[in-house]
C-alpha positions in Angstrom: 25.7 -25.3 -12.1 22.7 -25.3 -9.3 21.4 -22.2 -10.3 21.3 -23.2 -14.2 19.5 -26.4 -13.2 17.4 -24.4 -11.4 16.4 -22.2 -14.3 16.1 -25.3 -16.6 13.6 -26.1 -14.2 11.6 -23.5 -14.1 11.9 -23.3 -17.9 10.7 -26.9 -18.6 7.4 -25.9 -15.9 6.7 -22.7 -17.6 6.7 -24.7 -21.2 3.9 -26.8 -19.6 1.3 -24.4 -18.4 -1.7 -23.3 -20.8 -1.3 -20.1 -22.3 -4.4 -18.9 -19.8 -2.2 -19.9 -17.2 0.3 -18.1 -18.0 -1.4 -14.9 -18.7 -3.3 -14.9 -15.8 0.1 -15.4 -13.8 1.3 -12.0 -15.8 -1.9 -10.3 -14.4 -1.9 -11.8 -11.0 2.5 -10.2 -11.0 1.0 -7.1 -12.4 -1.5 -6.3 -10.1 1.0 -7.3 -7.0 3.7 -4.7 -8.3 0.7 -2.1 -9.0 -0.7 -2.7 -5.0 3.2 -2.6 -3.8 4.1 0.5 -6.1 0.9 2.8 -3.6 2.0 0.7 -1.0 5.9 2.3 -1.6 4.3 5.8 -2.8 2.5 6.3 0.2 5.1 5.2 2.7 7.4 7.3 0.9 4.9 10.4 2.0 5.4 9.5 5.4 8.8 9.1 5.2 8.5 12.7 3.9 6.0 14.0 6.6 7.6 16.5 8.5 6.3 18.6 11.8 4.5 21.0 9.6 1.1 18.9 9.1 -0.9 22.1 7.1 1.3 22.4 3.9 0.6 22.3 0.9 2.7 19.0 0.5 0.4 17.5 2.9 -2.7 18.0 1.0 -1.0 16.8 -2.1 0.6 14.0 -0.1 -3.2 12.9 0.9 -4.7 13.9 -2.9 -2.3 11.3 -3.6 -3.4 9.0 -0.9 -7.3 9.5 -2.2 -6.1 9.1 -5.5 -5.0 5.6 -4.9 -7.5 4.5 -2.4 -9.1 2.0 -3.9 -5.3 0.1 -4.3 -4.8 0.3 -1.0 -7.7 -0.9 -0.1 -7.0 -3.9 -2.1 -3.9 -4.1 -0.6 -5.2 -4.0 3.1 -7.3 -6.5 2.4 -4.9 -8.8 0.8 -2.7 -8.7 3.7 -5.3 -10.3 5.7 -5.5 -7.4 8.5 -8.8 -6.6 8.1 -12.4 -8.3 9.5 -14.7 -9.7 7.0 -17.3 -7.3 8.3 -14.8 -4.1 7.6 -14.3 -5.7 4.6 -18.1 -5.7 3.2 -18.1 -2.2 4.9 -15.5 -0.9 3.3 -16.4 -2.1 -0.6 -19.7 -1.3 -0.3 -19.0 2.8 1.3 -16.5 4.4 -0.2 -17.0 7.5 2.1 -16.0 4.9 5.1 -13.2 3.7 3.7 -11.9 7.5 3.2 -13.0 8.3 6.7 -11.2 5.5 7.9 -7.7 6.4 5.6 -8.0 9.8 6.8 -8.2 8.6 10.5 -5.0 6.4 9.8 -3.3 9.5 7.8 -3.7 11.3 11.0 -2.4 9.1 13.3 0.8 8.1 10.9 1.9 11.8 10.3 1.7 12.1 14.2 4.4 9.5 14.8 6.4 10.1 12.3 6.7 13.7 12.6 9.7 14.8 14.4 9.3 16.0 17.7 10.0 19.8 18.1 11.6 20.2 21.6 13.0 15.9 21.6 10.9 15.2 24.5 9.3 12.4 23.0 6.0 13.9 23.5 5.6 16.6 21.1 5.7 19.4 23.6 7.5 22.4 23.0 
């Protein structure tokens, strides 16, 4: 019974928003499950990353990264980790923003790659 009042609840607010608010509410979800789908794809690489860095998964694992750069970007700046000033950097240079990914490819395929010998420290 409390989850069907709940839905007749929600029912009887979506019947009273404007059709515009409604279909900007359907873009607004659509964009969020785009951003979250890269966000899933590309941790999914890393998941995936193993000690050998120079395959040829890695470079399609970062064509893919490229590919969706501009999502992610999005997506960075949505979560409100970034400066205002990296921000305006970033939107106006797109060759920053993929020295910057590259930088952060890097340094995520170095911790999650397992480590040879187990000392922790990526010694052999």
């Amino acid at each position: 019974p409390e989850a069907l009042k709940e839905i007749e609840e929600v029912m009887e607010e979506i019947s009273k928003l404007d059709p515009s608010e409604i279909e900007e509410s359907m873009k607004a979800l659509m964009e969020e499950e785009l951003i979250a789908s890269a966000m899933t794809d590309t941790l999914e690489m890393l998941a995936a990353a193993d000690a050998d860095a120079a395959t040829d998964t890695d470079e399609q694992d970062w064509d893919k990264i490229l590919e969706n750069k501009d999502v992610i970007l999005e997506a960075v700046i949505a979560s409100g980790s970034m400066s205002e000033e990296d921000i305006a950097l970033f939107l106006k240079d797109g060759d920053a923003w993929e020295e910057e990914l590259s930088g952060i490819w890097n340094e995520l395929k170095e911790v999650v790659q397992p480590d040879i010998a187990g000392h922790g420290h990526g010694e052999l």
